[in-house]
N, CA, C and O atoms as a GROMACS GRO file, in nm:
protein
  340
    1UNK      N    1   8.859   8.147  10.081
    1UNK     CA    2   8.851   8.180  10.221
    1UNK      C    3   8.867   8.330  10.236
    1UNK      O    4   8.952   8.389  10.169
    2UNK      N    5   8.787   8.396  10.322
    2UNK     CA    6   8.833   8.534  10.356
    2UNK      C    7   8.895   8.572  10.501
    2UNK      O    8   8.884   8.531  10.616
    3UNK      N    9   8.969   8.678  10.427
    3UNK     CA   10   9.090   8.703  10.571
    3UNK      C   11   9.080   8.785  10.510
    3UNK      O   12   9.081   8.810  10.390
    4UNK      N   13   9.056   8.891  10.696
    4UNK     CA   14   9.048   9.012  10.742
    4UNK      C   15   9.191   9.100  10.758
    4UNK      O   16   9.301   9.059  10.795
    5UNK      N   17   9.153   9.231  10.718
    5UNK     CA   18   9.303   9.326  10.717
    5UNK      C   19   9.208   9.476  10.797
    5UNK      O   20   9.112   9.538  10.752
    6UNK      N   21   9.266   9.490  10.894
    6UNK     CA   22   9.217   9.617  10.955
    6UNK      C   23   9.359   9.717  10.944
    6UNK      O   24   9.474   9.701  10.983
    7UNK      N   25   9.302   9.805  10.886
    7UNK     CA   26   9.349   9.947  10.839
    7UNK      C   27   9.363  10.000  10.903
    7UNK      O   28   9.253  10.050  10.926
    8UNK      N   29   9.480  10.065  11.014
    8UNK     CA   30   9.414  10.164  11.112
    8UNK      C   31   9.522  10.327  11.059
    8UNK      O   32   9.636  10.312  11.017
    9UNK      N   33   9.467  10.446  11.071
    9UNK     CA   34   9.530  10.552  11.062
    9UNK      C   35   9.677  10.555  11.098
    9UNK      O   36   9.760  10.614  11.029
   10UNK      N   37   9.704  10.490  11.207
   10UNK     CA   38   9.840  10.494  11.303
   10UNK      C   39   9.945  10.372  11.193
   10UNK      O   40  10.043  10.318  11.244
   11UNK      N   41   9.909  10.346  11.059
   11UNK     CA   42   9.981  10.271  10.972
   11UNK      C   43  10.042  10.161  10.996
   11UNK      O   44  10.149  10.102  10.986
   12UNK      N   45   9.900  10.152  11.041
   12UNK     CA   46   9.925   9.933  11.110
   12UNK      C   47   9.823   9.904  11.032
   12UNK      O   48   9.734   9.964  10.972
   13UNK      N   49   9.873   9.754  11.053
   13UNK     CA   50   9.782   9.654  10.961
   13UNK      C   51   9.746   9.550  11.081
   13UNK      O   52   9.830   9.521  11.167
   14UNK      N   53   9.641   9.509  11.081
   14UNK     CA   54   9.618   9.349  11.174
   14UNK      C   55   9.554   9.284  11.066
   14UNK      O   56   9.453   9.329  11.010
   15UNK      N   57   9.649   9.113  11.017
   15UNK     CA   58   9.546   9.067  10.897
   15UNK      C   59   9.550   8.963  10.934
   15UNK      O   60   9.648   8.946  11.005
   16UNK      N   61   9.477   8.856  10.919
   16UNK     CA   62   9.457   8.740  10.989
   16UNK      C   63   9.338   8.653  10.921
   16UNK      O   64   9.226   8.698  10.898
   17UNK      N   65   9.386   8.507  10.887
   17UNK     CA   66   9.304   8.465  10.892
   17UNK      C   67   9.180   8.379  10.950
   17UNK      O   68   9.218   8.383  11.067
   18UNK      N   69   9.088   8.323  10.954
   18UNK     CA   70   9.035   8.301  11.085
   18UNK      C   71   9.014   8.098  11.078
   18UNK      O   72   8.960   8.032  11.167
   19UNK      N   73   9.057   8.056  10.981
   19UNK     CA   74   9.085   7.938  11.029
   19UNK      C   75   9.206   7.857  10.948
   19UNK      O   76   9.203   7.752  10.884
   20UNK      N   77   9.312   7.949  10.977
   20UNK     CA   78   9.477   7.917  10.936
   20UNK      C   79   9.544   7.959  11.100
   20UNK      O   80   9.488   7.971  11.208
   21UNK      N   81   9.698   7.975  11.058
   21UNK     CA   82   9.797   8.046  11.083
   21UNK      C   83   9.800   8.192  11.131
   21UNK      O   84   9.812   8.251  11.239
   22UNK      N   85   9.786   8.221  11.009
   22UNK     CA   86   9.824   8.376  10.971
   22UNK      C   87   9.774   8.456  11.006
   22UNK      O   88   9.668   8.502  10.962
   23UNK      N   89   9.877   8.520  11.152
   23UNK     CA   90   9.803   8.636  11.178
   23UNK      C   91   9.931   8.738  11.175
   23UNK      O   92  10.038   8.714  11.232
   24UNK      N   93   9.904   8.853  11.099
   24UNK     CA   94  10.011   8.946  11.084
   24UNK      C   95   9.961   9.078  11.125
   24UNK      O   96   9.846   9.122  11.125
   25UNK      N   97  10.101   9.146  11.169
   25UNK     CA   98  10.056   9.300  11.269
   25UNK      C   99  10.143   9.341  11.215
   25UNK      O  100  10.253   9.306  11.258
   26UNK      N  101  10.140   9.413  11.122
   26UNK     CA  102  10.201   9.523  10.999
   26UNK      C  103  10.228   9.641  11.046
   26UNK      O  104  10.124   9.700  11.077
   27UNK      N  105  10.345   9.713  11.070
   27UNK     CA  106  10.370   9.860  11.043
   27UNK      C  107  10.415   9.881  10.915
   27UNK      O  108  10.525   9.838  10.880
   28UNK      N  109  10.316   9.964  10.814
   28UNK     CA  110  10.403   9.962  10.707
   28UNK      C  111  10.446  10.159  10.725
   28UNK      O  112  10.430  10.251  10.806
   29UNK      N  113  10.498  10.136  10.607
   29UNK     CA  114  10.611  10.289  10.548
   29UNK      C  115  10.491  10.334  10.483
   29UNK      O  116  10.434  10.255  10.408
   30UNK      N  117  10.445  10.447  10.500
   30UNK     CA  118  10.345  10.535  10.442
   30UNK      C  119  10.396  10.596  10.292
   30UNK      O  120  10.319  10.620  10.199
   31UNK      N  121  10.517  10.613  10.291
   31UNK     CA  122  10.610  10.635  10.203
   31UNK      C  123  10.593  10.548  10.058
   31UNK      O  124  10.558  10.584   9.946
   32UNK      N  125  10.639  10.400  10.120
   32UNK     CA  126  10.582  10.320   9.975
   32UNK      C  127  10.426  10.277   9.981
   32UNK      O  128  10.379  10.222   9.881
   33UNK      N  129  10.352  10.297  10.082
   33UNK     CA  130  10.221  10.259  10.047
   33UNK      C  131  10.147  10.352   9.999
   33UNK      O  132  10.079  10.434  10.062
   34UNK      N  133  10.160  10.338   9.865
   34UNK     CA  134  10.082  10.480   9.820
   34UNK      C  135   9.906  10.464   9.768
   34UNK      O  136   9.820  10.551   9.769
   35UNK      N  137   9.896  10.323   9.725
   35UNK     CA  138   9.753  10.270   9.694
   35UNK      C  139   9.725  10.172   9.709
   35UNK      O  140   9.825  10.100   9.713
   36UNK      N  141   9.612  10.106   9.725
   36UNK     CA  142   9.563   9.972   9.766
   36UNK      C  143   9.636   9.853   9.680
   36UNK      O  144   9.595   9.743   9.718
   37UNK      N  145   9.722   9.845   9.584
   37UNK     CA  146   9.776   9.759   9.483
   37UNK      C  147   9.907   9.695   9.576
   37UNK      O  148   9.944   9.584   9.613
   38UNK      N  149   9.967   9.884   9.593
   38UNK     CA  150  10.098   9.896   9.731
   38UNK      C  151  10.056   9.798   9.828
   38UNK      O  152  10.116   9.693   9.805
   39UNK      N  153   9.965   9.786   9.947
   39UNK     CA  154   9.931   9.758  10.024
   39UNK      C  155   9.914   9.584  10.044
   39UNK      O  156   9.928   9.513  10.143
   40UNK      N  157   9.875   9.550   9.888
   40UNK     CA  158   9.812   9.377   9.875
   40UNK      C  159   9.972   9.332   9.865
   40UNK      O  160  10.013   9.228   9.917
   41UNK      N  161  10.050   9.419   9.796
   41UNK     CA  162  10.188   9.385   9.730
   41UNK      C  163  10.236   9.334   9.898
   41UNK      O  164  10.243   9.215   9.927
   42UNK      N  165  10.260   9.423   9.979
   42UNK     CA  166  10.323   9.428  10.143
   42UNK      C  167  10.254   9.326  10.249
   42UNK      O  168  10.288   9.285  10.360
   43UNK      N  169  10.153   9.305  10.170
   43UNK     CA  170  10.071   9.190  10.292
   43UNK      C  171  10.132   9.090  10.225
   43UNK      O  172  10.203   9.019  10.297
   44UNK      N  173  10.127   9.064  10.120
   44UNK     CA  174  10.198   8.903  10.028
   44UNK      C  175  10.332   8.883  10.066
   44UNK      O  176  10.366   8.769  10.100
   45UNK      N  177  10.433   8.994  10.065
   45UNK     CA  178  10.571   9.010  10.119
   45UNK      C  179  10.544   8.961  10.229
   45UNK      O  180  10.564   8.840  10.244
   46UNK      N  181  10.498   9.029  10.325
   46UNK     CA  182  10.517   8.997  10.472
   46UNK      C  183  10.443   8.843  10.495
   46UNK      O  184  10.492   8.782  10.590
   47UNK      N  185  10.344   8.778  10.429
   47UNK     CA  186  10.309   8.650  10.464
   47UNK      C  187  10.400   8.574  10.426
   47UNK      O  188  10.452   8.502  10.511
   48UNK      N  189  10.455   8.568  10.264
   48UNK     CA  190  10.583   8.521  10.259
   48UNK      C  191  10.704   8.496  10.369
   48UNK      O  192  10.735   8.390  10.423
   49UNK      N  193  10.761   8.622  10.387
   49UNK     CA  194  10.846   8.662  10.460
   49UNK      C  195  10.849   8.585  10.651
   49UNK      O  196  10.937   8.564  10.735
   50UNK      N  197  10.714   8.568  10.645
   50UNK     CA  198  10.718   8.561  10.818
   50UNK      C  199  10.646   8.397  10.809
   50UNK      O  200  10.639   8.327  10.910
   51UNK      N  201  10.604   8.359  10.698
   51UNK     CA  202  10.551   8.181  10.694
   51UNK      C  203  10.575   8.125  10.623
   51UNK      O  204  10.531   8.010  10.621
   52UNK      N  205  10.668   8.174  10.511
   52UNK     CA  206  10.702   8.129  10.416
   52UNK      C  207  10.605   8.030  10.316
   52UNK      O  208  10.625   7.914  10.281
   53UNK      N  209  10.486   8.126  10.282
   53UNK     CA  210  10.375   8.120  10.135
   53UNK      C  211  10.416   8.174  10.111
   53UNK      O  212  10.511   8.241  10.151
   54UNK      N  213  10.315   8.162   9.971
   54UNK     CA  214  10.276   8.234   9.873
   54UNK      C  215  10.150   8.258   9.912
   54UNK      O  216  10.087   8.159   9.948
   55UNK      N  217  10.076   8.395   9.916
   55UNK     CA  218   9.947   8.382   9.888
   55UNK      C  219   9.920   8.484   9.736
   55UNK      O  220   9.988   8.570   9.680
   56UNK      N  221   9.803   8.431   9.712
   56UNK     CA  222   9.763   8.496   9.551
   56UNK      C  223   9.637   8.599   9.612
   56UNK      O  224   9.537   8.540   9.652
   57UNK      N  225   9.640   8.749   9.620
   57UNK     CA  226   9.517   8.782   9.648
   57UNK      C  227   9.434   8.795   9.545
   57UNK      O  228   9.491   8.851   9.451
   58UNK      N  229   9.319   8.767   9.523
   58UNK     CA  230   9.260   8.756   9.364
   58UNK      C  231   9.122   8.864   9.346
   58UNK      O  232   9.087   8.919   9.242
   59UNK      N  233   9.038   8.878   9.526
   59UNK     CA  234   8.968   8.977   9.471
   59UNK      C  235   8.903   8.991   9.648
   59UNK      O  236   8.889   8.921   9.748
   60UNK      N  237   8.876   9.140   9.597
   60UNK     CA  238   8.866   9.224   9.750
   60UNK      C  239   8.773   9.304   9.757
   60UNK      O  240   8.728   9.354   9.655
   61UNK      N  241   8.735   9.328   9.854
   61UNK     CA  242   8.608   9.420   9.890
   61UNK      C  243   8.583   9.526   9.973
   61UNK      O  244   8.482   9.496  10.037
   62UNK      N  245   8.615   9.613   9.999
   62UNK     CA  246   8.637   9.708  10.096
   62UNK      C  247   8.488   9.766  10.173
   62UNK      O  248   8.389   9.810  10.114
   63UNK      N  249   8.505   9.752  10.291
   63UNK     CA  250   8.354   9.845  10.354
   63UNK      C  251   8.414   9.912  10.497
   63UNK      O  252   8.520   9.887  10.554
   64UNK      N  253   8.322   9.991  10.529
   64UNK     CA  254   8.366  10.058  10.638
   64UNK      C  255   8.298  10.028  10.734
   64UNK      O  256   8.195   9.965  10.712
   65UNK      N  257   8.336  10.066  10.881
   65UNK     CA  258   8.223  10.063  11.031
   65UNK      C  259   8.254  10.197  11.030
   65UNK      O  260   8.363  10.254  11.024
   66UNK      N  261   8.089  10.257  11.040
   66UNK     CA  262   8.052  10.334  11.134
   66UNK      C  263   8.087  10.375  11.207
   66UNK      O  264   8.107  10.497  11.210
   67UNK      N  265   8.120  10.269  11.335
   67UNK     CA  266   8.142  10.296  11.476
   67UNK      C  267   8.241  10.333  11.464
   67UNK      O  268   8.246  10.454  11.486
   68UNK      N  269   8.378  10.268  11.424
   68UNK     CA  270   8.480  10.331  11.440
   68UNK      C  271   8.550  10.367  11.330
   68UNK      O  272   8.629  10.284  11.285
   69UNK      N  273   8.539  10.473  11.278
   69UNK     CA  274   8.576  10.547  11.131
   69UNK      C  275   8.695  10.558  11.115
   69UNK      O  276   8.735  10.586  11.002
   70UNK      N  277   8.779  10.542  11.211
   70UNK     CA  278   8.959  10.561  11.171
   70UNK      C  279   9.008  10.416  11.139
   70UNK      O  280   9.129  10.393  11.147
   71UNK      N  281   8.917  10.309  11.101
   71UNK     CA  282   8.923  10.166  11.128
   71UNK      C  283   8.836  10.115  10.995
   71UNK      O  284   8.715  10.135  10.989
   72UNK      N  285   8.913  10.044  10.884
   72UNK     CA  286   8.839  10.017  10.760
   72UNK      C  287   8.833   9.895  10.778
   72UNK      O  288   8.947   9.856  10.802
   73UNK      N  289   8.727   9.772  10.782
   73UNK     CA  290   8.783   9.632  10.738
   73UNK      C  291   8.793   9.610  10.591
   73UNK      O  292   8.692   9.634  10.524
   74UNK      N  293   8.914   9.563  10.524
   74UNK     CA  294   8.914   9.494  10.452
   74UNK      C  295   8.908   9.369  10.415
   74UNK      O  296   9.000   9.302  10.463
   75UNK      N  297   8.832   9.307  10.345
   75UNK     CA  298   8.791   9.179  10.302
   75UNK      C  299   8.899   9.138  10.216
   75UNK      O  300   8.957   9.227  10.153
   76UNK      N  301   8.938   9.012  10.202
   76UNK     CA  302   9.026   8.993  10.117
   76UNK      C  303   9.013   8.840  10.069
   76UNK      O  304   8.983   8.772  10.167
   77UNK      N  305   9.022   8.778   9.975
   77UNK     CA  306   9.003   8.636   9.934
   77UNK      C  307   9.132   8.606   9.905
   77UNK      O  308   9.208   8.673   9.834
   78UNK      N  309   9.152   8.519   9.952
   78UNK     CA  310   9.350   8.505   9.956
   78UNK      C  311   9.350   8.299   9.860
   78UNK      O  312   9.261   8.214   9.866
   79UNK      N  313   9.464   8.293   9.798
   79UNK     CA  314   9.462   8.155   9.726
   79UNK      C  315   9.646   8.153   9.795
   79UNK      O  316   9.735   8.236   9.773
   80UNK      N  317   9.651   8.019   9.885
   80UNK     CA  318   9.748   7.940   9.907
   80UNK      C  319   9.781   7.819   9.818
   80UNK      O  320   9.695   7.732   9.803
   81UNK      N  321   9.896   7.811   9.759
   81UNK     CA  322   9.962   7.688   9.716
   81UNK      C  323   9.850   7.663   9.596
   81UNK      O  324   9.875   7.563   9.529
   82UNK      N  325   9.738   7.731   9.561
   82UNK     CA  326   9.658   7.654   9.448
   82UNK      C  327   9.504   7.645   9.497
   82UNK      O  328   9.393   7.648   9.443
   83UNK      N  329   9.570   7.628   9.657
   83UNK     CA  330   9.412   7.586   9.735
   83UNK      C  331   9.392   7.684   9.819
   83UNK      O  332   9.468   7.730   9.904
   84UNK      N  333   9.239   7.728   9.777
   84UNK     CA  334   9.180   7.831   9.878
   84UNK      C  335   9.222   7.808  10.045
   84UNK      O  336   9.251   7.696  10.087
   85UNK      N  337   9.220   7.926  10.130
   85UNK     CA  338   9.304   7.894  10.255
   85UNK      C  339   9.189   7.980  10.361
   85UNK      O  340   9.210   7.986  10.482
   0.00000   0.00000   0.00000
C-alpha cells in the first residue's frame, strides 16, 4: 500500500494513509533529522508511538510538484504486522 508524507520547509510532516488509520502531523527537530534514513526512522517512531504498530518501510520514491516547490510528496510503501497496509 502507499502512504503519502508531505515534506514541508516549516519541518512538518503530514503522512497518512489513504485507506487505514494513520494520519500523522509531524513536527520534527531539524537537529536529528539529518537524512532521509533520519526521517523513515521518526515516521516509524511516531506511528508506533501514537497507534501502537509497527510499520516496516521497505521502499520509497521521492518526486516533486512543480506547483508548489517548498512541498515534496513522498511516496512510501509501508508493511504492517506482515501484511501490506
Amino acid at each position: 500500500m502507499n502512504c503519502l508524507c508531505y515534506l514541508m520547509k516549516l519541518r512538518k510532516i503530514l503522512f497518512y494513509c489513504n485507506d487505514s488509520d494513520i494520519n500523522i502531523f509531524l513536527v520534527y527537530d531539524e537537529t536529528r533529522i539529518k537524512n532521509i534514513d533520519d526521517l523513515i526512522s521518526e515516521i516509524s517512531v511516531e506511528c508506533q508511538l501514537k497507534y501502537g504498530i509497527m510499520i516496516n518501510i521497505y521502499d520509497m520514491r521521492i518526486s516533486y510538484n512543480n506547483k508548489y516547490k517548498n512541498i515534496s510528496p513522498l511516496i512510501i510503501n509501508v508493511e504492517r504486522e506482515g501484511v501490506g497496509i
